[in-house]
C-alpha positions in Angstrom: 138.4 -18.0 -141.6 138.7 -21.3 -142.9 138.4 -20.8 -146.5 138.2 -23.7 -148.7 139.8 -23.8 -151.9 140.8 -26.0 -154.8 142.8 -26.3 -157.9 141.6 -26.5 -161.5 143.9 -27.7 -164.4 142.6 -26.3 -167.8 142.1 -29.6 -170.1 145.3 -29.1 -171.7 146.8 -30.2 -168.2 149.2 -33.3 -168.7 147.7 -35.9 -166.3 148.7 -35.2 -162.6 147.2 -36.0 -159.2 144.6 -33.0 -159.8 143.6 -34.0 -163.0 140.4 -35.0 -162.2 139.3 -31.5 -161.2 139.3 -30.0 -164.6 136.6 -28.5 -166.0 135.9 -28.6 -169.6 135.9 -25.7 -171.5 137.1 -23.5 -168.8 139.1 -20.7 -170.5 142.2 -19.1 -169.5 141.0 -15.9 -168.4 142.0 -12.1 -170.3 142.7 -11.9 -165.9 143.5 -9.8 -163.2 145.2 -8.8 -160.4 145.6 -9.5 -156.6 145.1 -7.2 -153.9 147.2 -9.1 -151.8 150.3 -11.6 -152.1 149.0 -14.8 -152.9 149.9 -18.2 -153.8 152.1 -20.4 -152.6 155.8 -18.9 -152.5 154.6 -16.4 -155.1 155.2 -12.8 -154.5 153.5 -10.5 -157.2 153.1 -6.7 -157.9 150.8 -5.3 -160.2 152.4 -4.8 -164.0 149.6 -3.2 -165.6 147.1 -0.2 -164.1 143.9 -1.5 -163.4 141.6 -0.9 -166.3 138.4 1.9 -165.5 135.5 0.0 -165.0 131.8 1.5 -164.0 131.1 -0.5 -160.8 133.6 1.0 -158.2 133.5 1.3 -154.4 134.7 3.4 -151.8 138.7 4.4 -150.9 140.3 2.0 -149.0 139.8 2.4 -145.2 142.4 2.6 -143.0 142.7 0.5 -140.3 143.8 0.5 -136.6 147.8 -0.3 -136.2 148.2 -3.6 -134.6 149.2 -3.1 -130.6 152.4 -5.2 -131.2 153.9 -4.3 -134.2 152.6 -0.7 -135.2 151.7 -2.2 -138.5 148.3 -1.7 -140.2 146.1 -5.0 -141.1 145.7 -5.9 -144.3 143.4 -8.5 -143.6 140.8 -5.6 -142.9 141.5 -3.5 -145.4 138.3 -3.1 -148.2 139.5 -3.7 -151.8 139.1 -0.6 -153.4 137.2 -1.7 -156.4 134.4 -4.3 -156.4 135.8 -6.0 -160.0 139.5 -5.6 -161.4 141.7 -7.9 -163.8 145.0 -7.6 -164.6 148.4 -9.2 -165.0 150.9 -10.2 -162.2 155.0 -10.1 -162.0 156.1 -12.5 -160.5 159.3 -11.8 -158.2 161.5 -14.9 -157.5 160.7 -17.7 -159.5 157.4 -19.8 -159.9 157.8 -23.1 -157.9 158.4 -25.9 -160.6 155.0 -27.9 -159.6 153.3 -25.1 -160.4 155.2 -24.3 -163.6 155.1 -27.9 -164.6 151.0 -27.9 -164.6 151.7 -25.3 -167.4 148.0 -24.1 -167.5 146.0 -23.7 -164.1 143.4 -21.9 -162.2 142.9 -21.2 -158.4 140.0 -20.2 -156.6 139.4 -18.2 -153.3 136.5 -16.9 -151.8 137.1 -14.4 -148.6 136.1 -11.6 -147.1 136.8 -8.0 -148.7 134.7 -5.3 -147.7 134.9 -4.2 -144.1 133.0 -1.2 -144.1 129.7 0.6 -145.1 131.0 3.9 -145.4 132.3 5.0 -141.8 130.7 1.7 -139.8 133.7 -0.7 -139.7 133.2 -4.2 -138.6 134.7 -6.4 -136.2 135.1 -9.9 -136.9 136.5 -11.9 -139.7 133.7 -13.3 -141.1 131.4 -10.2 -141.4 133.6 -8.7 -144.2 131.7 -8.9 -148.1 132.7 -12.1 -149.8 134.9 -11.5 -152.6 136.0 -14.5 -155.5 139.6 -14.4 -156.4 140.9 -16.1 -159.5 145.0 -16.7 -160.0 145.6 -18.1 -163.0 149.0 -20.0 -164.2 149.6 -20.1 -168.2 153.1 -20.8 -169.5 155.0 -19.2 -166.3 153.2 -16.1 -165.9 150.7 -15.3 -163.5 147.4 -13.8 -164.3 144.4 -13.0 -161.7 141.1 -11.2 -160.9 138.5 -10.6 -158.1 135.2 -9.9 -158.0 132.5 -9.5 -155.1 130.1 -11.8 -154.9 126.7 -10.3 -155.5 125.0 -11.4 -152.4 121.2 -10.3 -151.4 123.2 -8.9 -148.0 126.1 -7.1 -149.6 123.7 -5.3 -152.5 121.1 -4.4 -149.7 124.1 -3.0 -147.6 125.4 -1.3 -150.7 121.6 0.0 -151.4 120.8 1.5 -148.6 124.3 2.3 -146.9 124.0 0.3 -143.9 124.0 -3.5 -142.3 120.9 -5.3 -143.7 121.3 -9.0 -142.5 122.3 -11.0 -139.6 126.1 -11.0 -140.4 128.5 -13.7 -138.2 128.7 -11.1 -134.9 126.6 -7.8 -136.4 122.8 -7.4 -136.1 120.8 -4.3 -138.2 119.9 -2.1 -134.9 116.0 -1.8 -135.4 114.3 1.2 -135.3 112.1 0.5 -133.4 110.4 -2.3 -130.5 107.9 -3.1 -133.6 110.7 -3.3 -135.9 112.7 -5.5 -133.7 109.8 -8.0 -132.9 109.3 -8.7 -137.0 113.2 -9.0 -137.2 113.1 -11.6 -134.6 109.9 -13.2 -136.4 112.3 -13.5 -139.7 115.2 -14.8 -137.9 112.6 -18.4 -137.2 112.5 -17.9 -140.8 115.8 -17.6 -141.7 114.9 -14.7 -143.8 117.1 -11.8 -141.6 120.4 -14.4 -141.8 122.7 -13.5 -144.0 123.8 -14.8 -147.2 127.2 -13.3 -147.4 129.0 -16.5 -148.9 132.3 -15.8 -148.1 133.9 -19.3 -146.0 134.4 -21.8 -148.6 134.1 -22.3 -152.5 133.7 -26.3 -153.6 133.6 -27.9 -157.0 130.5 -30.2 -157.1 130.8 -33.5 -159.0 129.1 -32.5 -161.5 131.2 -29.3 -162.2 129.2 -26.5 -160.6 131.3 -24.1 -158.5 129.4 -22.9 -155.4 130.6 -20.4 -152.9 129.5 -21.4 -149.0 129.0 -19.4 -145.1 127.5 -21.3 -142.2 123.7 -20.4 -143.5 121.7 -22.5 -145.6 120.6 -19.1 -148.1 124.4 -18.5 -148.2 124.5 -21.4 -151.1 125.7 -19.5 -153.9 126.5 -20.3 -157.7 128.8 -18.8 -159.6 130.6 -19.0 -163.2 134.5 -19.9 -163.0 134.7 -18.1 -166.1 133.7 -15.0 -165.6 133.2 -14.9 -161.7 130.0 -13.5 -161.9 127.5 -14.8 -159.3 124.8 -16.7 -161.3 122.6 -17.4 -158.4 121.2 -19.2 -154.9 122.2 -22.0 -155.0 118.7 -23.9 -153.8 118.6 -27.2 -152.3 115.4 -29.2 -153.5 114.1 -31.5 -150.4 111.8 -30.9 -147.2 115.0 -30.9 -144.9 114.9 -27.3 -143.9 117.3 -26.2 -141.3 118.9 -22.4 -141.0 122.8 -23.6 -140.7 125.1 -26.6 -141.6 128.9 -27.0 -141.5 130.5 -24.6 -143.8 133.2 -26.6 -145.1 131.4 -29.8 -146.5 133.4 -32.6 -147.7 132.9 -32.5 -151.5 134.1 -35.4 -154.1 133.7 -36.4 -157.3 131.4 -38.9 -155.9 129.6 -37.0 -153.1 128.8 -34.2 -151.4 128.6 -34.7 -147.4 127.6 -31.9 -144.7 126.2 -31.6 -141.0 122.7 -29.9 -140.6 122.8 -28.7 -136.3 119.7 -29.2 -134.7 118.9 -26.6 -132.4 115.4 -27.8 -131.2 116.8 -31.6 -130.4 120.4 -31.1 -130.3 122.5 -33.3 -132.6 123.4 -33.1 -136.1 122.1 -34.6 -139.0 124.6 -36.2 -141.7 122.9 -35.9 -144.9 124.5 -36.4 -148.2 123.9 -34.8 -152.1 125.2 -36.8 -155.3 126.5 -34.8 -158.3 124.0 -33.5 -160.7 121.4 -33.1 -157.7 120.2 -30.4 -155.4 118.3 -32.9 -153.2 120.5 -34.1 -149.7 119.5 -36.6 -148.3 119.8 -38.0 -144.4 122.4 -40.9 -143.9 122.1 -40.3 -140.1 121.5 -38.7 -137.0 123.9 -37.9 -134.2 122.0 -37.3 -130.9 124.7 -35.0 -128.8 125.9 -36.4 -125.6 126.2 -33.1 -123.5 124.9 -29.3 -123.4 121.9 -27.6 -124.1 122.7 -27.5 -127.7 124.8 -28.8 -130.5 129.0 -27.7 -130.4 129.6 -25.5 -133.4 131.1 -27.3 -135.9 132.7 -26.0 -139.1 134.2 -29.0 -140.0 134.8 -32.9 -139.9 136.5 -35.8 -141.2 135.3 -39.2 -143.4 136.8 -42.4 -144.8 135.6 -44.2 -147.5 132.9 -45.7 -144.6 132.9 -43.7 -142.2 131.9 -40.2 -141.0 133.5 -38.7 -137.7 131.5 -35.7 -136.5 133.0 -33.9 -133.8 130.9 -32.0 -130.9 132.7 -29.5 -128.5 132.2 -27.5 -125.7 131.5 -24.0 -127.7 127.9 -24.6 -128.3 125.1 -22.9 -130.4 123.2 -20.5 -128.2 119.7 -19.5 -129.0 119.6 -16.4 -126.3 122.9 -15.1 -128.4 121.5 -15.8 -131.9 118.1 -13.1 -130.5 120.0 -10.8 -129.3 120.4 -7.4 -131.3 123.7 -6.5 -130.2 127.3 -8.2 -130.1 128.0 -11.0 -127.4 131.3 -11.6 -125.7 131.1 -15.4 -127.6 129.0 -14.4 -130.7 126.4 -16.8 -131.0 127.6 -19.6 -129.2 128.6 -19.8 -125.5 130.9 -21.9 -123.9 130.2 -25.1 -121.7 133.7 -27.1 -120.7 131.6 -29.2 -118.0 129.1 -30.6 -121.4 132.5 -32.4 -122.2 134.0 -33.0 -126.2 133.0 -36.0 -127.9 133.8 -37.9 -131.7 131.0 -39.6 -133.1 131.5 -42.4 -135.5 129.2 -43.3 -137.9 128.5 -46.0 -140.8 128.3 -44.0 -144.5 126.1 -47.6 -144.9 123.6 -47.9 -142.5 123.5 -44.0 -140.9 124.4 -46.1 -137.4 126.6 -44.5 -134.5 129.7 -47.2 -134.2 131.5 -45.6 -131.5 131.1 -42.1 -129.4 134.0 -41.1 -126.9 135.4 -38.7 -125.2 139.0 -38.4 -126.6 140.1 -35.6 -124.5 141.1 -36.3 -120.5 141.2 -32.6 -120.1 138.2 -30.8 -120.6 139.8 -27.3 -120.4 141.4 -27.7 -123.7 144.3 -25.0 -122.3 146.7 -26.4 -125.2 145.6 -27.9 -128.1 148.1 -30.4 -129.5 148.2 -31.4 -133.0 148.3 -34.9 -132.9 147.0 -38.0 -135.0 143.6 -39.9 -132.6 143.3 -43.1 -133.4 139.8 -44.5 -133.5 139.1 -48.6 -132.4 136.3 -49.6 -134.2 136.7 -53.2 -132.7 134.9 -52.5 -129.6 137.9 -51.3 -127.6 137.0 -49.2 -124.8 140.1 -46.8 -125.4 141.7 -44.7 -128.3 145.3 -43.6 -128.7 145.9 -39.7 -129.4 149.9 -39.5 -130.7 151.4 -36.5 -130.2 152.9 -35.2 -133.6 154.4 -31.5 -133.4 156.0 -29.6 -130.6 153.8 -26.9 -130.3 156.4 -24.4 -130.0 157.2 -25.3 -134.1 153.8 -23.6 -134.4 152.7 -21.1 -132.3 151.0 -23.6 -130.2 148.0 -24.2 -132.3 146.7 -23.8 -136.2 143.5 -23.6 -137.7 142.1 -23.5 -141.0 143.8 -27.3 -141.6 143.6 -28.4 -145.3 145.3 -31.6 -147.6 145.2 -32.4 -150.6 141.2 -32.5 -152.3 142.2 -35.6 -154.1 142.9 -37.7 -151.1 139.7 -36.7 -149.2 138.4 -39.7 -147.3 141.3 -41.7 -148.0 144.9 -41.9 -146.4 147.3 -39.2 -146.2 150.5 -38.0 -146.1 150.6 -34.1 -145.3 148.2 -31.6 -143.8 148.7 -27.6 -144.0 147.5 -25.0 -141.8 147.9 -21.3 -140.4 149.8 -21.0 -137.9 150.7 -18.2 -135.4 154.5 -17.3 -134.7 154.3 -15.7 -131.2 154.0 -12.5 -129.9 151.5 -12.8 -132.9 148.3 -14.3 -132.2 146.9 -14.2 -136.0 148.1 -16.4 -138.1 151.3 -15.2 -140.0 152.4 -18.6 -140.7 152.0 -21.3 -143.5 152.8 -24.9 -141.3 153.1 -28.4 -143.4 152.4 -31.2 -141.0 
């Protein structure tokens, strides 16, 4: 799970690189505490007990031991209450670029509730979204979660069983009847879930908004508080069920992909701060398969969008189906080939498409930096920049530095996996 995140400095904040994230008025909060270890080099136990509080949910669940260590896995483990605060020790010492912001607060969205009662589910991304909140005042640590009050999670909660379309579960329909007017809603978008539990993003304008691959997944809430104020409803006639969910948000812009599943290709549409209308800056018309690659990210410049499409493509038979497939909803097509797509932020025109890969099979993925010729060149350079022994030979949920969106950089960060272990277990700075 690729889970976006982003720093905010309270407007006390000396000036630093981040400084134009704050948010006025933002208050330090009375906070909370983790259920997990977080933050960077931070490890923190609990100081105070959780105060009682009337929404609570059910014991944690125990999971499975993992086959190679014997150990259980916190990552699917259900928080044991849906809201808690309190204050954090910190063990060790604050790093001193955290300490040196003086006042600061991080958000996380993610999932945190892997069960409905006995039913457990299976994949990463089906778990209830849950909004975390670390806050950094005058070298202590403070923090909070609470879940995210999504149509899906409080009809789950409602009626004690899967409601929605999750990431890999379907509700099992009563009946032939029941299943036909599911599948009538799914054209509608109205049986997809809106568990927003991928990415949370600062808009220009200051709104936080927590994200999932589905459009309805939009949702607002308060930095404050955490509370979930509401869909968050994009105002044009552009429609569409899905788009990327990790959009590339500035202070300037708000840039996503909308798949096309009917004509496959992505549209790039854009969303300025203070608006809820996006609107197209181009179309990218895909160059293989019987449908658009799934696509959770993709990288810009200052003029320039690159929009990536790949052999794991979208798969309409999957996305009907009431029961879990071997791929999800996607299936995979190595012989459609992978392809980047280049295209002009000022005219919405394709510059350049190639294939940057000479093996389709993609056994090893090396992290490396492509280089792009936009002066007509028939061929690209890929430069080879890790051994992938450093990190378990490959990482995934890749982030840098919000500020320097779109422009150059210096170092990435990702998860990677330290073998025999193929979950990440690893922090890797590229």
């Amino acid at each position: 799970m690729a889970s976006t995140l982003f720093f905010l400095p309270s407007p006390k904040t000396t000036a630093s690189s981040s400084s134009r994230l704050s948010i006025p008025g933002l208050r330090p909060p009375r906070l909370h505490s983790l259920r997990r270890r977080a933050a960077v080099s931070v490890e923190a136990s609990v100081a105070t007990k959780p105060r009682p509080t009337v929404i609570t949910f059910d014991p944690v669940v125990e999971t499975k031991p993992d086959v190679g260590t014997g150990r259980k896995l916190a990552a699917w483990t259900s928080i044991r209450q849906e809201r808690w605060e309190g204050e954090l020790v910190v063990e060790g010492e604050i790093p001193l670029w955290l300490y040196d912001l003086q006042n600061g607060t991080y958000l996380r969205n993610g999932p945190g509730i892997w069960n409905i009662d006995d039913y457990n589910f299976r994949h990463l991304f089906d778990g209830y979204a849950t909004l975390v909140r670390v806050c950094f005042e005058h070298g202590g640590v403070t923090a909070s979660h609470r879940q995210i009050e999504s149509e899906a999670y409080k009809a789950a909660m409602k009626n004690r069983r899967l409601c929605y379309r999750e990431f890999s579960e379907a509700p099992k329909p009563a009946s032939i009847l029941a299943y036909v007017g599911e599948l009538a809603s799914l054209f509608s978008g109205a049986s997809l879930t809106d568990n927003s539990n991928t990415g949370v993003v600062r808009l220009g304008d200051g709104r936080v908004v927590c994200l999932t691959e589905t459009i309805k997944g939009s949702v607002q809430v308060d930095p404050d508080t955490l509370d979930t104020v509401g869909r968050f409803v994009y105002e044009d006639n552009l429609g569409g069920l899905i788009h990327s969910a990790h959009p590339i948000v500035t202070e300037s812009e708000f840039l996503t992909l909308l798949p096309d599943l009917v004509r496959p290709g992505y549209l790039v549409v854009r969303m300025e701060p203070g608006s809820n209308e996006r609107k197209v800056v181009g179309r990218v018309n895909c160059r293989g398969g019987p449908a658009p690659g799934w696509v959770h990210s993709f990288a810009v410049t200052d003029r320039y969008v690159v929009v990536p499409e790949m052999p794991l493509r979208y798969c309409v038979h999957n996305l009907l189906r009431a029961e879990p497939t071997p791929l999800y909803k996607f299936e995979w097509h190595p012989e459609s080939g992978s392809y980047m797509h280049v295209m002009s932020k000022a005219t919405g025109k394709i510059v350049i498409s190639s294939s940057p890969y000479h093996n389709p099979s993609l056994k090893c993925c090396p992290v490396g930096r492509f280089r792009i010729p936009i002066d007509g060149s028939t061929r690209g350079e890929l430069h080879a920049a890790l051994d992938p022994e450093e990190h378990g030979r490959g990482i995934d949920m890749c982030s840098i530095n919000p500020t320097y969106l779109g422009k150059k950089y210096r170092y990435a960060y990702a998860c990677g996996a330290r073998r025999p272990c193929n979950f990440p277990n690893t922090l890797t700075k590229v």
